[in-house]
TIKEVEX-774090 format. One record per residue: residue number from 1; residue in one letter; x, y, z of N, C-alpha, C in turn. Coordinates in steps of 0.2 Angstrom, whole numbers, plus 5000, padded with zeros to 4 digits. Layout:
N
{resi: NUM&resn: a&nu: X&nv: Y&nw: Z&cau: X&cav: Y&caw: Z&cu: X&cv: Y&cw: Z}
...
//
This chain:
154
{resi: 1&resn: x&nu: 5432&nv: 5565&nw: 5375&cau: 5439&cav: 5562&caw: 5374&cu: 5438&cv: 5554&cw: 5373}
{resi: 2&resn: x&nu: 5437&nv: 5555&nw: 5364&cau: 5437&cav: 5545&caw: 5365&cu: 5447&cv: 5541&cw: 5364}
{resi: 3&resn: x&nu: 5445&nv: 5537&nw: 5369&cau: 5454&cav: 5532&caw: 5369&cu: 5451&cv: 5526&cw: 5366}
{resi: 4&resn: x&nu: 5457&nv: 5524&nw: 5363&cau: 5456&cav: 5518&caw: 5363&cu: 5461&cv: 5515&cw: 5362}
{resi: 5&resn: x&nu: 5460&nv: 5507&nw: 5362&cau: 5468&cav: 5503&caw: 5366&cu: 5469&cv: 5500&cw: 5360}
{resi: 6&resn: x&nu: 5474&nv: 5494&nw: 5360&cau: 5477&cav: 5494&caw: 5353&cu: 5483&cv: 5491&cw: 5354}
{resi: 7&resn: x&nu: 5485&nv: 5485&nw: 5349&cau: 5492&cav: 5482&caw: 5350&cu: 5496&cv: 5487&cw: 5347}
{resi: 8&resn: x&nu: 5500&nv: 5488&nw: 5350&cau: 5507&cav: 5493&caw: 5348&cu: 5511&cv: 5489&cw: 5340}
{resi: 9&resn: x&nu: 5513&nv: 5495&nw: 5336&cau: 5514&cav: 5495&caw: 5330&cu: 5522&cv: 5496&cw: 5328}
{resi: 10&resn: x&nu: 5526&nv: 5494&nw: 5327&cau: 5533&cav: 5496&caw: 5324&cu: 5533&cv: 5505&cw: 5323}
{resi: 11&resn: x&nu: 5528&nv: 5506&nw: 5321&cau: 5529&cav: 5515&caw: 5320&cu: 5525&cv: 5518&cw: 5323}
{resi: 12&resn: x&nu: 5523&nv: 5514&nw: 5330&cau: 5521&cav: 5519&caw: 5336&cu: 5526&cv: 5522&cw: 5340}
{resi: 13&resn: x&nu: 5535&nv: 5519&nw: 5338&cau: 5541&cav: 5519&caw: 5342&cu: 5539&cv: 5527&cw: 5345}
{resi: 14&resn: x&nu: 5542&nv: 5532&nw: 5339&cau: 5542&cav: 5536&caw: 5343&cu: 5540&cv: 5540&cw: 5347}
{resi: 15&resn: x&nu: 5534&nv: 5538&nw: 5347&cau: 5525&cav: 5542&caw: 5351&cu: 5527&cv: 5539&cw: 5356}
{resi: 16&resn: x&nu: 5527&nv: 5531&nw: 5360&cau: 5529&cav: 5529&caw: 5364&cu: 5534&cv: 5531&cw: 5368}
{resi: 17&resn: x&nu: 5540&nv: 5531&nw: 5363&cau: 5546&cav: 5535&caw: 5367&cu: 5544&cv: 5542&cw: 5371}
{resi: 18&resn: x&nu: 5541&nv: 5544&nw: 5367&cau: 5539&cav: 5552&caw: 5367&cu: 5536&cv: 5552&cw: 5375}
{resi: 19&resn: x&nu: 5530&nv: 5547&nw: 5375&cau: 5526&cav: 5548&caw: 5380&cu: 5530&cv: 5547&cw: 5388}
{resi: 20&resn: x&nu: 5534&nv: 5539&nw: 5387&cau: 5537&cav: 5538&caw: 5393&cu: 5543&cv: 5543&cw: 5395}
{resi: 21&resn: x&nu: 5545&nv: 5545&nw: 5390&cau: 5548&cav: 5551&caw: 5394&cu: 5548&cv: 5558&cw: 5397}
{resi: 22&resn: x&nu: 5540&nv: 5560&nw: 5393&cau: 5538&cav: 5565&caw: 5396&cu: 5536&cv: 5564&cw: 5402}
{resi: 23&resn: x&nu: 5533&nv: 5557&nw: 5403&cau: 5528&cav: 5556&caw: 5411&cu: 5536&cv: 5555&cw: 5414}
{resi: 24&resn: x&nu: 5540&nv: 5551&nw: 5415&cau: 5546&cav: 5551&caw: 5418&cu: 5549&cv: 5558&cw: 5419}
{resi: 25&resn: x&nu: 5549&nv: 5562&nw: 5416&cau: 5552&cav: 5569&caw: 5416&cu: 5546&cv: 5574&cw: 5421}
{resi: 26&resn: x&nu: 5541&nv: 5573&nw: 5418&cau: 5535&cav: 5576&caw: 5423&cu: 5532&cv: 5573&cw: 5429}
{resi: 27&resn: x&nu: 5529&nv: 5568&nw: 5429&cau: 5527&cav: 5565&caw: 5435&cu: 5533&cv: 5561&cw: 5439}
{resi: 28&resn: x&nu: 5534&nv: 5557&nw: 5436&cau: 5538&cav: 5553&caw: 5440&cu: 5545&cv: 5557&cw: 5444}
{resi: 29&resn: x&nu: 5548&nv: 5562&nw: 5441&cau: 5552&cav: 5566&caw: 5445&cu: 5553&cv: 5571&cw: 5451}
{resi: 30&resn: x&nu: 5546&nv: 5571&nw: 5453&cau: 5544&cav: 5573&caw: 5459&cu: 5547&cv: 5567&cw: 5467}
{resi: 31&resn: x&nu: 5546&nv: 5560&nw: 5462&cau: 5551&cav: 5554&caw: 5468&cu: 5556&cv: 5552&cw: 5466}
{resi: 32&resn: x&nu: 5560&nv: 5555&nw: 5460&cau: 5566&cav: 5551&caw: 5460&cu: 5571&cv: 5557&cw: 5459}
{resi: 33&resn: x&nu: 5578&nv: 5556&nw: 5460&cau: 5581&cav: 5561&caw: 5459&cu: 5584&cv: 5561&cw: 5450}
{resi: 34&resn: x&nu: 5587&nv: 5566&nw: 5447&cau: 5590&cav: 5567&caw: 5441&cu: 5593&cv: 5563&cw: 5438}
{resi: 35&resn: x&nu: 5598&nv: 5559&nw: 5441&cau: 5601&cav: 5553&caw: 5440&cu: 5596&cv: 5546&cw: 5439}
{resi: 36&resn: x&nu: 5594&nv: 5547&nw: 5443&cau: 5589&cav: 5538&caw: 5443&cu: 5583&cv: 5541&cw: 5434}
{resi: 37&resn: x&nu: 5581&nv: 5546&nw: 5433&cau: 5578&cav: 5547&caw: 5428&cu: 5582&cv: 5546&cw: 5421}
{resi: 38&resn: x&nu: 5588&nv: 5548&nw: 5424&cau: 5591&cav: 5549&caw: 5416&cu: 5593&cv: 5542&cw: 5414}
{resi: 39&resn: x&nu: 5593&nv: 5539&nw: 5421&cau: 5597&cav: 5532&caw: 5419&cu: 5591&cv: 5526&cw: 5416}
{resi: 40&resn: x&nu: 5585&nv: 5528&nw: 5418&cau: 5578&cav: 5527&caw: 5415&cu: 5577&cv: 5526&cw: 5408}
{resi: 41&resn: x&nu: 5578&nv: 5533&nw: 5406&cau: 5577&cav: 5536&caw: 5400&cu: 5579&cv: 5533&cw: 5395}
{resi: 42&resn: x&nu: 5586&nv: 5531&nw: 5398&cau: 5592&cav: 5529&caw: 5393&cu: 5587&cv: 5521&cw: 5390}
{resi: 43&resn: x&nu: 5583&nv: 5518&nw: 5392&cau: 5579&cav: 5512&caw: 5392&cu: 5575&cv: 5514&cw: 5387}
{resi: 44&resn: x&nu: 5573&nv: 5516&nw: 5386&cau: 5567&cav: 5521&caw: 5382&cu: 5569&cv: 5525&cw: 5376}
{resi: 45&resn: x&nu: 5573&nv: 5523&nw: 5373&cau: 5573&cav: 5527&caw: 5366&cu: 5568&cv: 5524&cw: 5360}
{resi: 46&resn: x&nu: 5565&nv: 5528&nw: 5354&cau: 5562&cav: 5525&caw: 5351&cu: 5565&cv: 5515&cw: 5348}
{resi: 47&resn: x&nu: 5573&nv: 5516&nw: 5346&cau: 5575&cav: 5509&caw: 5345&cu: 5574&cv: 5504&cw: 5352}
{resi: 48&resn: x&nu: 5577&nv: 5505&nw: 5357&cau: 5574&cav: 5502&caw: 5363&cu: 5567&cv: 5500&cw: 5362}
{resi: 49&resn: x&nu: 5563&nv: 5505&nw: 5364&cau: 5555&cav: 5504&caw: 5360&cu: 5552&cv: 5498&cw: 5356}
{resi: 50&resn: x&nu: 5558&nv: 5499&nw: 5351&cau: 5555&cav: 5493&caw: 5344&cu: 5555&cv: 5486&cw: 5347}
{resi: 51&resn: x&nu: 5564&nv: 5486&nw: 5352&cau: 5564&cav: 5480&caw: 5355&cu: 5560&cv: 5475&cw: 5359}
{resi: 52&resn: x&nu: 5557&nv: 5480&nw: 5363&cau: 5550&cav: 5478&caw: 5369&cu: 5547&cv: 5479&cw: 5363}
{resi: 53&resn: x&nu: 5545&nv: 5481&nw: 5359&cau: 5536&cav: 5477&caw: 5354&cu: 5538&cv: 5471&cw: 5352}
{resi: 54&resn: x&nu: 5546&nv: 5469&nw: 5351&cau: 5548&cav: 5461&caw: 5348&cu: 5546&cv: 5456&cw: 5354}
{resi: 55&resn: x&nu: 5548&nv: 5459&nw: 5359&cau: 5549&cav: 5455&caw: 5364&cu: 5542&cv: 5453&cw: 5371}
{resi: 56&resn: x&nu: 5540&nv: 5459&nw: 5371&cau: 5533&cav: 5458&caw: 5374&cu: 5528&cv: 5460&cw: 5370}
{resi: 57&resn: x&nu: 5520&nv: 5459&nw: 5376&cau: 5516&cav: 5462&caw: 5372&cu: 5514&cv: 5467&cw: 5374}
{resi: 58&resn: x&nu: 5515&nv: 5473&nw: 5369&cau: 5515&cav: 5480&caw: 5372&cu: 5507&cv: 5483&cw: 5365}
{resi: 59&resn: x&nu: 5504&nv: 5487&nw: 5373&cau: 5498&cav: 5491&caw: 5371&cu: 5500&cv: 5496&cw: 5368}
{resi: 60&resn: x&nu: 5497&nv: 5501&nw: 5366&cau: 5494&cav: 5510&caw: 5367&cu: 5488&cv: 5510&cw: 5367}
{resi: 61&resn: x&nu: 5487&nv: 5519&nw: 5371&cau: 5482&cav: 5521&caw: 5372&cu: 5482&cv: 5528&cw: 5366}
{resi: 62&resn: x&nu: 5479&nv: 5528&nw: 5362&cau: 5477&cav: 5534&caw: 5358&cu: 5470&cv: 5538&cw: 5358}
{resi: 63&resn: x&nu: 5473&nv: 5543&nw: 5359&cau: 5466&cav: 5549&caw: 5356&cu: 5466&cv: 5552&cw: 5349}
{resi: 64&resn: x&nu: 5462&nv: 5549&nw: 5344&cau: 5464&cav: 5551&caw: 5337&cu: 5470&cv: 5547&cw: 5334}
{resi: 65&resn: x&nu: 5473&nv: 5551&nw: 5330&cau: 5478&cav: 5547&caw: 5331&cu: 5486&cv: 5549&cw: 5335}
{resi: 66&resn: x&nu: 5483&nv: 5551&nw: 5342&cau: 5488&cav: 5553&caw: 5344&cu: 5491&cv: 5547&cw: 5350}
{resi: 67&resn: x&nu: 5499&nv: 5543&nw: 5352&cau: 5498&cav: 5539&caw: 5358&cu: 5498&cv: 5544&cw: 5362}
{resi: 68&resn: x&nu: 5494&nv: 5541&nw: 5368&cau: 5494&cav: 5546&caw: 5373&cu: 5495&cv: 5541&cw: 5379}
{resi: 69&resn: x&nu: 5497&nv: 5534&nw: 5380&cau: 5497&cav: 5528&caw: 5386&cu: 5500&cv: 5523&cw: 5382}
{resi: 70&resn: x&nu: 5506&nv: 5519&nw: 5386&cau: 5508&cav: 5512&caw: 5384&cu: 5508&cv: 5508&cw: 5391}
{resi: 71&resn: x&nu: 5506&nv: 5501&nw: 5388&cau: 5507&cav: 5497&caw: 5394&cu: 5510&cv: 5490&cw: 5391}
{resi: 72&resn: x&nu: 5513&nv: 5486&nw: 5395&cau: 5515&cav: 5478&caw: 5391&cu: 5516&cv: 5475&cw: 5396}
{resi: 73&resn: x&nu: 5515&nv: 5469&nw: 5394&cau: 5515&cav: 5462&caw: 5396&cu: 5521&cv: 5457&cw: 5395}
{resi: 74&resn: x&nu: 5525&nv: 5454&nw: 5401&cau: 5530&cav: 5452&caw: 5399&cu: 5528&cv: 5444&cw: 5403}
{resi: 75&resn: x&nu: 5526&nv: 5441&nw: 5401&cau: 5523&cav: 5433&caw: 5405&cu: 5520&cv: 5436&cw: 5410}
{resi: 76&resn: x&nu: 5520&nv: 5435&nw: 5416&cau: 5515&cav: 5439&caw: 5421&cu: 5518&cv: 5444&cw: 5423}
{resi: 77&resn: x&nu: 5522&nv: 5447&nw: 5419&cau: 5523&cav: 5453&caw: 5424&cu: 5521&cv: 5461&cw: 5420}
{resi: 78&resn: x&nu: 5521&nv: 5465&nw: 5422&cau: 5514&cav: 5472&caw: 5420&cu: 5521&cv: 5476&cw: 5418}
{resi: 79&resn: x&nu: 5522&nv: 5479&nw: 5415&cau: 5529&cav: 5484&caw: 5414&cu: 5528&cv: 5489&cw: 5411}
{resi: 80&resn: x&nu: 5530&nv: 5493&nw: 5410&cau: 5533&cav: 5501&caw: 5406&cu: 5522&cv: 5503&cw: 5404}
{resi: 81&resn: x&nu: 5520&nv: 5505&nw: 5411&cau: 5515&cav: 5508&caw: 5410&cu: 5516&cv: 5514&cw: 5411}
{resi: 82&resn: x&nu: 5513&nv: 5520&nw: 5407&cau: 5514&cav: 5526&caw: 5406&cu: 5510&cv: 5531&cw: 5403}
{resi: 83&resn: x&nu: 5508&nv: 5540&nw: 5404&cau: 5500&cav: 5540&caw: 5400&cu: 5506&cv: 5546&cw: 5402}
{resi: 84&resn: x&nu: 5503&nv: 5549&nw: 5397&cau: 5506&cav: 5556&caw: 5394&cu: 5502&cv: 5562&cw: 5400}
{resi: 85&resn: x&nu: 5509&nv: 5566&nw: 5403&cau: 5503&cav: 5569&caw: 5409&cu: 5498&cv: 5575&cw: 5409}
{resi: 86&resn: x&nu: 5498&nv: 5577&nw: 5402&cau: 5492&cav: 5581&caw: 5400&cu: 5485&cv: 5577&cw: 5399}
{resi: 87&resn: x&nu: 5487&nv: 5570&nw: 5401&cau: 5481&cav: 5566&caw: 5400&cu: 5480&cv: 5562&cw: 5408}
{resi: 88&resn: x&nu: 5482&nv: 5562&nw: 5410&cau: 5484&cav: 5559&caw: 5415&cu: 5477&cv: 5558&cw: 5420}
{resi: 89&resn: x&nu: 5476&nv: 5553&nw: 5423&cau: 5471&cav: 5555&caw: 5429&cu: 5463&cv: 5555&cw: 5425}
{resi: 90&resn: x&nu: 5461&nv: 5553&nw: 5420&cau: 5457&cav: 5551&caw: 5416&cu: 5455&cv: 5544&cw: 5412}
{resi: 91&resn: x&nu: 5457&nv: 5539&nw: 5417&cau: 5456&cav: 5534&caw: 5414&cu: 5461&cv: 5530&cw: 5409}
{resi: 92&resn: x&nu: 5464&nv: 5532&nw: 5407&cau: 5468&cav: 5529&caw: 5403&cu: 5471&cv: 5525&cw: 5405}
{resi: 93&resn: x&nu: 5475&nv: 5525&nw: 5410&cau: 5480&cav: 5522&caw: 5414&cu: 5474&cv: 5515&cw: 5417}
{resi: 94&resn: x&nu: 5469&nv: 5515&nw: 5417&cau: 5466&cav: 5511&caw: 5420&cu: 5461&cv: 5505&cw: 5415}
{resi: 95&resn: x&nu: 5460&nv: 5509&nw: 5410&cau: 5460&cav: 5506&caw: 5402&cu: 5465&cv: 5500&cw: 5401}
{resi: 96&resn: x&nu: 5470&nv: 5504&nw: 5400&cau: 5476&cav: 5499&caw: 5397&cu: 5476&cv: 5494&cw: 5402}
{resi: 97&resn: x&nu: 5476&nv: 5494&nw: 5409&cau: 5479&cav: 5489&caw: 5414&cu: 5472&cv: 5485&cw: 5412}
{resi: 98&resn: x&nu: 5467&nv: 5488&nw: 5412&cau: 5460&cav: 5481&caw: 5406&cu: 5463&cv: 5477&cw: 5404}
{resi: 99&resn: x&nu: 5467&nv: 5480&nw: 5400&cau: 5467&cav: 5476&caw: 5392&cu: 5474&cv: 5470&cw: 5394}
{resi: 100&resn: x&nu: 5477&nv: 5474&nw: 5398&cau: 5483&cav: 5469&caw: 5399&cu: 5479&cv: 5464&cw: 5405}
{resi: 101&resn: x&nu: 5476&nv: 5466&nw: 5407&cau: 5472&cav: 5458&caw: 5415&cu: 5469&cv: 5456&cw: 5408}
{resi: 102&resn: x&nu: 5464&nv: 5458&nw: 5401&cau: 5461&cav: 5453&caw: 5398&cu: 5464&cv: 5449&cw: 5394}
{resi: 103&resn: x&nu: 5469&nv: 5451&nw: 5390&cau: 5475&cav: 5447&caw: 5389&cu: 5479&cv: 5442&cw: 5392}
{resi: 104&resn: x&nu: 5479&nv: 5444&nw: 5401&cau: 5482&cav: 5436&caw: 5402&cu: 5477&cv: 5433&cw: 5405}
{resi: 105&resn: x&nu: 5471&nv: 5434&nw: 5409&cau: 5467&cav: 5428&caw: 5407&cu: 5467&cv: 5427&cw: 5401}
{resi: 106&resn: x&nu: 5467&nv: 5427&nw: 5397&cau: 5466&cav: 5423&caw: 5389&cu: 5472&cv: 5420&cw: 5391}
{resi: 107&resn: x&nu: 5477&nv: 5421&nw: 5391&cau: 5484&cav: 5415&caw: 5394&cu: 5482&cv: 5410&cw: 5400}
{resi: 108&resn: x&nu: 5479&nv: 5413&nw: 5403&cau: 5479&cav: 5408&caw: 5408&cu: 5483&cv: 5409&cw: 5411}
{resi: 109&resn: x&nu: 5485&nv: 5416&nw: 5413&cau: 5489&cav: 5417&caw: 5419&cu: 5485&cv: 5419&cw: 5427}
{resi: 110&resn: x&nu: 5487&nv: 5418&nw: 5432&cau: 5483&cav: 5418&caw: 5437&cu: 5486&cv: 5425&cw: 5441}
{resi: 111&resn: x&nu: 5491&nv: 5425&nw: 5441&cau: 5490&cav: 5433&caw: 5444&cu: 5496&cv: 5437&cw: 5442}
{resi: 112&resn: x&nu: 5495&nv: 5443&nw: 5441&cau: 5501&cav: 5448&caw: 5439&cu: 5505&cv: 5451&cw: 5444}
{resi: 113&resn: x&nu: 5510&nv: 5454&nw: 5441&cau: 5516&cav: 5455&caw: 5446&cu: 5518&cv: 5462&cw: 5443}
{resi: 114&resn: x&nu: 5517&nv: 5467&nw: 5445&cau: 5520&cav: 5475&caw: 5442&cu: 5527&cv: 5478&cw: 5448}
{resi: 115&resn: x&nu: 5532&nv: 5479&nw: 5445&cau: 5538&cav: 5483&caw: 5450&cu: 5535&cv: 5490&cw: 5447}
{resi: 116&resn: x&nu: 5532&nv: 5493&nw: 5453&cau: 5529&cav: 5500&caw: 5451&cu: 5532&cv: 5505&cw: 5455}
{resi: 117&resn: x&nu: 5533&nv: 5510&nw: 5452&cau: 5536&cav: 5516&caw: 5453&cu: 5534&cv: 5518&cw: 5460}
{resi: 118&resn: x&nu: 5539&nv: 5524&nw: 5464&cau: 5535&cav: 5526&caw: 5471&cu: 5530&cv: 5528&cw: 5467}
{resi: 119&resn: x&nu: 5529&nv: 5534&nw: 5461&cau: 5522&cav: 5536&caw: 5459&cu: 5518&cv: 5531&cw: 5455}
{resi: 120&resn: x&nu: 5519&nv: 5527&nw: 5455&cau: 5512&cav: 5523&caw: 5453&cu: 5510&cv: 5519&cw: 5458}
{resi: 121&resn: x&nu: 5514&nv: 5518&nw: 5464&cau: 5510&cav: 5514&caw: 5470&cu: 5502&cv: 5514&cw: 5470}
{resi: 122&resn: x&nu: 5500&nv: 5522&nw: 5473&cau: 5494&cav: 5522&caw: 5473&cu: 5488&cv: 5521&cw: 5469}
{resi: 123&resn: x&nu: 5491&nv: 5520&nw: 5461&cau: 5487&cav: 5521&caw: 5455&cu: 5487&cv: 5513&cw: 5456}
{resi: 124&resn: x&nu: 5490&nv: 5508&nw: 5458&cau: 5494&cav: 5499&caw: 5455&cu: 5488&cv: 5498&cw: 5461}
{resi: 125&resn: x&nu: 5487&nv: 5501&nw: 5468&cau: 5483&cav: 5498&caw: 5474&cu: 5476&cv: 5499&cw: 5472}
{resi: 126&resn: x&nu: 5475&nv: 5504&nw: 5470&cau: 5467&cav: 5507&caw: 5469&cu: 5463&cv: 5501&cw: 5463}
{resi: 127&resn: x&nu: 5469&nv: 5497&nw: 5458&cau: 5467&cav: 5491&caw: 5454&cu: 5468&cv: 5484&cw: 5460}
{resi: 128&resn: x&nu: 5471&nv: 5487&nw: 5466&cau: 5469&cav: 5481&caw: 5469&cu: 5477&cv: 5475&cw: 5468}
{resi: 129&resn: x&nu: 5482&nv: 5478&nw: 5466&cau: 5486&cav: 5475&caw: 5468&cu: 5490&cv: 5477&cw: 5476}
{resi: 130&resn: x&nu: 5494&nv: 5473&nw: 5477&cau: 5496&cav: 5474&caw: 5483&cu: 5505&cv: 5471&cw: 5485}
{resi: 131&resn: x&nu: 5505&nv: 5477&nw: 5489&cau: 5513&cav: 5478&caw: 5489&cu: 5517&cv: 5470&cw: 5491}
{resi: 132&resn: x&nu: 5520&nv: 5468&nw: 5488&cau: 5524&cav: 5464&caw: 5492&cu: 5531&cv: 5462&cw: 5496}
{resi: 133&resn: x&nu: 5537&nv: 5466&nw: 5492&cau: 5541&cav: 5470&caw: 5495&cu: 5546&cv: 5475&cw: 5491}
{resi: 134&resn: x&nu: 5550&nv: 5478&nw: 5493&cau: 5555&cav: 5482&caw: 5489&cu: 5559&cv: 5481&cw: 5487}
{resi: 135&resn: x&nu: 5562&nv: 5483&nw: 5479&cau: 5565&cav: 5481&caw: 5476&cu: 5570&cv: 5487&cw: 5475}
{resi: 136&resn: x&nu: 5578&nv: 5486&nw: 5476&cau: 5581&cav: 5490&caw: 5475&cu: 5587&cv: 5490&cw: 5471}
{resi: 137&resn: x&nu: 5588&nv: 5494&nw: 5464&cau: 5592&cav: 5496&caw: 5459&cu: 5596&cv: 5502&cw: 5460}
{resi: 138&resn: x&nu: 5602&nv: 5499&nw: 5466&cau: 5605&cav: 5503&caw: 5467&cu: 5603&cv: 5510&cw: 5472}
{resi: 139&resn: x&nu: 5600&nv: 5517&nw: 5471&cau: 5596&cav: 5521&caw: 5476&cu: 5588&cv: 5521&cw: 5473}
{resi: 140&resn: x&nu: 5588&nv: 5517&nw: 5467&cau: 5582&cav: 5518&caw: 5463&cu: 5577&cv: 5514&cw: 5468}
{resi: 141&resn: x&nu: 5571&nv: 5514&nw: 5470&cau: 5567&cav: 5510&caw: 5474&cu: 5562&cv: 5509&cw: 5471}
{resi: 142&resn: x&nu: 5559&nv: 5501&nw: 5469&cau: 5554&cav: 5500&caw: 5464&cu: 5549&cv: 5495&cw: 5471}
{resi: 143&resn: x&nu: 5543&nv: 5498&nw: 5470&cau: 5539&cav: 5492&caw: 5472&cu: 5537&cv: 5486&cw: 5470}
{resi: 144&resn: x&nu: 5535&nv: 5480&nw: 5474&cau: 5534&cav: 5475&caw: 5470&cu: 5527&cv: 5472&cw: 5472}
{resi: 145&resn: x&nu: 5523&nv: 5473&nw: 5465&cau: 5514&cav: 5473&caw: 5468&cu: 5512&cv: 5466&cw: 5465}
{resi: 146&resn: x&nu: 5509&nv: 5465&nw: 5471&cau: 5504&cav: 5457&caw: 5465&cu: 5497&cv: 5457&cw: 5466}
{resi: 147&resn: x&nu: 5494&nv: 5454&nw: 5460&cau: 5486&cav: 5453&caw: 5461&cu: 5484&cv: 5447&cw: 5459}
{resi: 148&resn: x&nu: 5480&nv: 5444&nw: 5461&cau: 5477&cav: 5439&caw: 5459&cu: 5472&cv: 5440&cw: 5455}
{resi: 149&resn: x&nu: 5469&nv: 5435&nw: 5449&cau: 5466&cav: 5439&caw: 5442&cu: 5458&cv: 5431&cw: 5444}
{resi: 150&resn: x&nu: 5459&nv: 5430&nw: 5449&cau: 5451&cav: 5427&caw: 5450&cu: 5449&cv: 5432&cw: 5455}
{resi: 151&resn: x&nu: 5452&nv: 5437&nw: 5459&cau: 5448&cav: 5441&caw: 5461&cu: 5445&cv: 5449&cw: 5456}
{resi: 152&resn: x&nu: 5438&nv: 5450&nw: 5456&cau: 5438&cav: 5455&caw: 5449&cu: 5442&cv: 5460&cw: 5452}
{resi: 153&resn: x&nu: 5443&nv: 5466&nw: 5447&cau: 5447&cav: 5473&caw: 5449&cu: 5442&cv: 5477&cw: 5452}
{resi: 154&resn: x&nu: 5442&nv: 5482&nw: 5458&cau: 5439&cav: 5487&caw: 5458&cu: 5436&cv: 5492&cw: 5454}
//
């Protein structure tokens, strides 16, 4: 399985839409309830999409020409990381968060900041961020993780 990473494209919209709401409907649903999902979701349409390519710097991860992982960079903070869950648990997710740490040192940022899912907690610590406190949207509960980017990544 070769992946590869890559600046996200205007007409990757829907592959990305595609993926965030399959992992959101598959994996992430196991910790949030129906409601908190759909309210998610609503974030995530393919035009939604286009607007995060305008506004941040948003990756993909592809195999072939399929997206199968998106992640973005919004100034320091790591956002709408997602790997399609037939893919999941192979590296991908740990690829793109590369490419975004090697993009802001190229900025010259000193350390990232991710509000990460209860399910991504343990994927966001294993890269050696760490928790710093809870964020709460309502019943939705986001962690709030930071790392310093002169320490290397695990």
């Amino acid at each position: 399985m070769e992946c590869t990473i890559r600046s996200a494209r205007a007409n990757d919209t829907s592959e990305i839409s595609a993926v965030i709401l399959r992992a959101l409907r598959e994996t992430n649903a196991k910790d949030y309830t129906d409601e908190i999902i759909e309210r998610v979701e609503r974030s995530f349409s393919p035009d939604a999409v286009l607007q995060l390519i305008g506004k941040r710097t948003v990756f993909v991860a592809t195999i072939g020409s399929r997206v199968v992982g998106t992640a973005s960079l919004d100034g320091s903070v790591v956002r709408t990381v997602f790997v399609a869950p037939d893919v999941q648990a192979r590296g991908i997710g740990k690829r793109l968060m590369a490419e975004i740490e090697r993009t802001a040192r190229e900025r010259n940022i000193a350390s990232l900041t991710v509000p990460s899912s209860v399910t991504a907690e343990a994927f966001y610590a294993r890269l050696g961020f760490v928790a710093v406190r809870d964020s709460y949207h309502g019943d939705e509960r986001t962690i709030i993780m930071e790392r310093l980017l002169d320490e290397p990544s695990p």
